[in-house]
N, C-alpha and C positions, 0 to 999 in steps of 0.2 A: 392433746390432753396428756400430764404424768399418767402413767401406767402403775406408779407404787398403790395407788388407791385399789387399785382394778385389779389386780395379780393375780390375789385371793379368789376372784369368782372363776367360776367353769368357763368355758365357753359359751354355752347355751344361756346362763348368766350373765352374760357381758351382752349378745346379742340380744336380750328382754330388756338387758337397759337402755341401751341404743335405740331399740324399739320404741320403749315406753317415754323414751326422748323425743321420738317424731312423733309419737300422740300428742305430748304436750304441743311440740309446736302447729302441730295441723288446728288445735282447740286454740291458739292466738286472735281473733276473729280482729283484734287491732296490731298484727304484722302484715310485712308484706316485703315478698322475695323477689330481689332481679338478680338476674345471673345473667351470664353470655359462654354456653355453651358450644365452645369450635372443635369440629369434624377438623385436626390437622391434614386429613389425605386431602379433601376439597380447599385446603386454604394456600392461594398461590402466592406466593412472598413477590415474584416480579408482576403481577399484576395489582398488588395491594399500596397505595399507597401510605401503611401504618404499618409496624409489627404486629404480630400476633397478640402479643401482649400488649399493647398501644390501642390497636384496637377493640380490644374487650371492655378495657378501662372507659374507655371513648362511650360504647356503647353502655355500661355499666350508669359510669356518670352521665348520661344524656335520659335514660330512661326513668333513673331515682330523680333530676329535677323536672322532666314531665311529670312524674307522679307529684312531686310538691306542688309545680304551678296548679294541677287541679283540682286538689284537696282546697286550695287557697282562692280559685272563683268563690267569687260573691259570699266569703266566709270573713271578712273583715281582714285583718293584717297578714301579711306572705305566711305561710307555714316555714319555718327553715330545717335545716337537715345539715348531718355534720358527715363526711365518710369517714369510717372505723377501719383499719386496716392493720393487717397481723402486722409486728415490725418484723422486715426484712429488708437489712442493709442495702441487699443489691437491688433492689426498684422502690425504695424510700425516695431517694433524690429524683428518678426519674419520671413519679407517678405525682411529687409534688411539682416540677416544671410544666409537667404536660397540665396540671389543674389551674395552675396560674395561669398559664398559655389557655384553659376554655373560658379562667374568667374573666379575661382579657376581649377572648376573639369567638368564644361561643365553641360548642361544638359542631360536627357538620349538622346537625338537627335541630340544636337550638341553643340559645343564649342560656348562661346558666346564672342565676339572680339569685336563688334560694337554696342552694349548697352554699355551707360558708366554709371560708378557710381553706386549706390543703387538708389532704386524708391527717387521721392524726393515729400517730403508730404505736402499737401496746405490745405488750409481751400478754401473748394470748394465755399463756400459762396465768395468767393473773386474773384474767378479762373472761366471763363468764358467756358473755354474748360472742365474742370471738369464735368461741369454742360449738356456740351453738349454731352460727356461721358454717365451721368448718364440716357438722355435723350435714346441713342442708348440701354443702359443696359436695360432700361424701356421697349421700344419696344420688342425687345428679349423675354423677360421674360414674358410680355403678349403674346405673338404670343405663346411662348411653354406650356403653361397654361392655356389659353383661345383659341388660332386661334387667334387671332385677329393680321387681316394682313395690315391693313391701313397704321399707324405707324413701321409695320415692314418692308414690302415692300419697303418702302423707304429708310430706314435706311441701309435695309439688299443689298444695292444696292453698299454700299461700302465696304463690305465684300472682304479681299485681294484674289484674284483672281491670278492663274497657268493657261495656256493651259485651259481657262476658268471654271477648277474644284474650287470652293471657296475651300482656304486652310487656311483662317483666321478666321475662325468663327467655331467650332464644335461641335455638338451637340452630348454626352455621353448617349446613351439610347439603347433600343435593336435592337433587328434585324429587330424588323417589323417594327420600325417607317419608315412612308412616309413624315414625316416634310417634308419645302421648302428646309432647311439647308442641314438633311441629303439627301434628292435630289439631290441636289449643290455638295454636294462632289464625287456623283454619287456611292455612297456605297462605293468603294473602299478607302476613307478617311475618314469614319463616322465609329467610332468605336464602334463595336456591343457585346453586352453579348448575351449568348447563353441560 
């Protein structure tokens, strides 16, 4: 987000609005958040067959068209879905080969049918939903590095939900985290290094 807008308030100011930014989005009850959350100390680059980033994306786009294919059981025509992605030169070309490359060959989890197209890349400064994106990423990212649950709580409220286990949101770390997230998935969808 520009910061000319914002300058003007206090701190405590700035933090009410950010706040009152994840209220809104918690009261969304037609959103819904996936993320891929990686523990970098648990993630082994020679046992990984994906980068780091290759792999998020992977599990990112595998979990957004499970969410399509089952909004679209027995509801007449597929739902479809586009991914919105901040433009950044340096993984623009590499996040459109690998999307071409799933809807080509699937990902490891599933064929992808109802994602159309490659991501399509904005300048988030323009892009209002971008920005409320980066607002959920922000929350996240504090809560798994600091705790800090204010802003996550909220946000993590619209995490896509199965049989009430969150299955859009996952958090890559080990066996012992007690996070909320890997909670949410109830161990059996939070995937653990040994």
């Amino acid at each position: 987000m520009k910061t000319e807008a914002y300058i003007h308030l206090t701190f405590d100011e700035r933090k009410n609005f950010v706040l009152d930014l994840a209220e809104c989005i918690a009261s969304w009850s037609f959103a819904r958040l996936f993320a891929e959350c990686i523990d970098k100390i648990f993630f082994d680059p020679s046992r990984a067959t994906h980068t780091l980033d290759e792999q998020a994306f992977e599990q990112l786009v595998s979990r957004f068209e499970h969410y399509l294919q089952n909004i679209s059981r027995g509801s007449g025509p597929n739902h479809l879905g586009i991914l919105v992605h901040h433009n950044n030169l340096t993984i623009e070309k590499k996040h459109t080969e690998l999307m071409n490359k799933f809807h080509q060959k699937g990902t490891l989890w599933t064929q992808v049918n109802n994602i159309i197209e490659t991501p399509l890349f904005v300048d988030s400064q323009l892009t209002s939903m971008v920005q409320i994106a980066d607002v959920c990423a922000y929350a996240l990212r504090r809560y798994l590095e600091n705790r800090e649950e204010t802003l996550f709580d909220h946000v993590f409220q619209r995490a896509d939900r199965k049989d009430n286990v969150v299955v859009g949101v996952r958090h890559f770390s080990n066996n012992a985290c007690k996070c909320k997230i890997c909670e949410a998935h109830k161990r059996k969808s939070c995937t653990t290094i040994e």
